[in-house]
N, C-alpha and C positions, 0 to 999 in steps of 0.2 A: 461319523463324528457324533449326529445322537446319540447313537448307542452306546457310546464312552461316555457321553455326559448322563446316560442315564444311567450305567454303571456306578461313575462315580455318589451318583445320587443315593442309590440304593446301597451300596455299602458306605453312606456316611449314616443315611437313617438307621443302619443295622448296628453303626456303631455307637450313633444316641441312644439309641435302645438298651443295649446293653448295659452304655456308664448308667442308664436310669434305674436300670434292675440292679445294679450294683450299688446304687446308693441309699433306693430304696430296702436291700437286707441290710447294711450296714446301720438303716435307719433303725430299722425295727430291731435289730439285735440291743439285749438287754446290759448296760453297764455293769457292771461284775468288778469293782476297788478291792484292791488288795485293805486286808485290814490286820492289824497287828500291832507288835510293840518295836521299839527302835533297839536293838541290840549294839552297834556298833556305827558310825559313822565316819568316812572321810570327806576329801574334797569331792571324790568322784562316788564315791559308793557306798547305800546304804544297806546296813544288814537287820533283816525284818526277823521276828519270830509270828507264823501269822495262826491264829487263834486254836488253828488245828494244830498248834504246836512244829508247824513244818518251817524249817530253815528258807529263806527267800532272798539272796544280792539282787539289788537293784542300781543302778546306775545314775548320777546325778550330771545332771551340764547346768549351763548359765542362762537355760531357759525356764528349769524349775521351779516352779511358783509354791510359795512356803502360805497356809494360811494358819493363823491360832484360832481355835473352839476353845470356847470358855462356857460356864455354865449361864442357863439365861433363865428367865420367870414368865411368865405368863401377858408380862405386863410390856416385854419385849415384840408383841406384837401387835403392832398397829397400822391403821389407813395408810395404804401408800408405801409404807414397808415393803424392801426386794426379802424376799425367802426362797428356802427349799426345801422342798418337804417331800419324806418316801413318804406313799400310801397305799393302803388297800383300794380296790374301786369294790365299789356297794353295787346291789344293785338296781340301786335308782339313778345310776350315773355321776352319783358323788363319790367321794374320796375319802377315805377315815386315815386321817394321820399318824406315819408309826412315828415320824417325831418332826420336829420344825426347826430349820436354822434360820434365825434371822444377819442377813451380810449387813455388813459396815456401806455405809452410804458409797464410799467410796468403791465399794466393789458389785454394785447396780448393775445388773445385768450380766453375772455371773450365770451361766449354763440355760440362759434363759430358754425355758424349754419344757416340752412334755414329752417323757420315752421311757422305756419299758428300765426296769431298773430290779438287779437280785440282791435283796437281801442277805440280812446277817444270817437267816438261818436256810438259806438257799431257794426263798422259793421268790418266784419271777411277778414284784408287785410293778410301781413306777413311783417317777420322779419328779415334778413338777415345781420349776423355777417359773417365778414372776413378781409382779407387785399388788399387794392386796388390795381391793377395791372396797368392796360391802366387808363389813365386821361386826358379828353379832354376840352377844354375850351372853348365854345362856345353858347353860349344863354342858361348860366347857364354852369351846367358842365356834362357831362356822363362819366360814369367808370365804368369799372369791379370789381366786389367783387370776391375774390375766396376764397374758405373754402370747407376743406374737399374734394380737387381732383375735384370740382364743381367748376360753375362759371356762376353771372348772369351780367346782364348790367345793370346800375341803373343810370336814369337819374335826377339829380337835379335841380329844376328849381330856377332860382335866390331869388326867395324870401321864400328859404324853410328856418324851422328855422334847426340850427347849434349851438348845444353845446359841453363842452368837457367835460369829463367823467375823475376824478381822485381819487384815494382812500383817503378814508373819515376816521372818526370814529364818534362816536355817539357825542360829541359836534355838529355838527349838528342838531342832532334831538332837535330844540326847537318849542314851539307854534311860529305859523305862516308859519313854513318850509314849504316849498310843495314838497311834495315826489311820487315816483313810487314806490309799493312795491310788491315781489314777497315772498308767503309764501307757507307752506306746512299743510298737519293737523297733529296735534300728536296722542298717543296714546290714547289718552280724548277726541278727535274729536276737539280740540282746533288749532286755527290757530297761525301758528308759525312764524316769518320771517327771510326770509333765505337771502332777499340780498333788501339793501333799497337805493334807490336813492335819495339824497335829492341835494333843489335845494338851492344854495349859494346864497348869496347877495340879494335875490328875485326871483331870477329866477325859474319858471315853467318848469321842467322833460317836454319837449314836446313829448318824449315818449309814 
């Protein structure tokens, strides 16, 4: 009877272990958004041209989350402010901004977070959602992002670009749009999308 309960013991630790290391490489795996222009849309599916010029179907349901980028200025970011921002990390432990989204109040705590994130031109920087704390104003700007009990320093240099981030719906989605898009796969191995940023007025997701 022990020895079943210690059985049972040991292959339940072996299976916490497991979901741990499993969650842990899912953690550390770098985000990777489709990015490209809207060629075609319906109710279920959307057809991408993505920057490398390659054809992309994507598939839409009623869980799609639509947002609009628009262009923003400098002055769009302040104390308290939710953002997100790709950066380089320095090597003093700060962060140099490749650009800054500041969200709509109403969308506070969107992705809130720090994880490894690949850029537009493929190399493997990060990503860093939170609310800014210290804001200093001087040859560009540096702040703290904090999220999650954490906290990095992230410097902006004057000419990074700055958009702002507000909830959308799919009127958006028309040919020419240029969007960031983040999907998942279904059941079919079909890629699904779960949250899509498009850009207003012309504006490019510098995401």
């Amino acid at each position: 009877m022990h020895t079943r309960h210690r059985l049972a013991g040991l292959l339940l630790s072996s299976l916490m272990l497991c979901s741990g290391m499993a969650v842990a490489q899912t953690s550390g795996k770098a985000l990777a958004p489709l990015r490209g222009t809207v060629e075609k849309v319906s109710e279920t599916q959307l057809h991408v041209t993505d920057r490398k010029g390659e054809k992309v179907n994507v598939k839409l349901n009623d869980k799609t989350q639509v947002f609009s980028v628009s262009k923003g200025n400098a002055s769009d970011i302040k104390p308290d402010s939710f953002i997100g921002t790709a950066a380089v990390p320095q090597a003093d432990g700060s962060l140099k901004a490749l650009e800054v989204h500041v969200f709509a109040a109403s969308l506070r705590g969107t992705g809130e977070g720090h994880s490894p994130w690949e850029s537009a031109d493929g190399k493997i920087n990060t990503m860093t959602n939170g609310t800014i704390g210290k804001l200093v104003n001087a040859n560009g700007r540096t702040l703290t992002v904090n999220y999650n009990n954490q906290q990095k320093t992230v410097i902006v240099p004057e000419d990074t670009p700055i958009v702002t981030i507000n909830p959308g719906d799919r009127s958006l989605l028309k040919p020419g749009t240029h969007i960031v898009l983040f999907s998942a796969t279904d059941e079919n191995g079909e890629r699904v999308a779960t949250r899509i940023s498009a850009g207003e007025n012309g504006t490019v997701p510098p995401m």
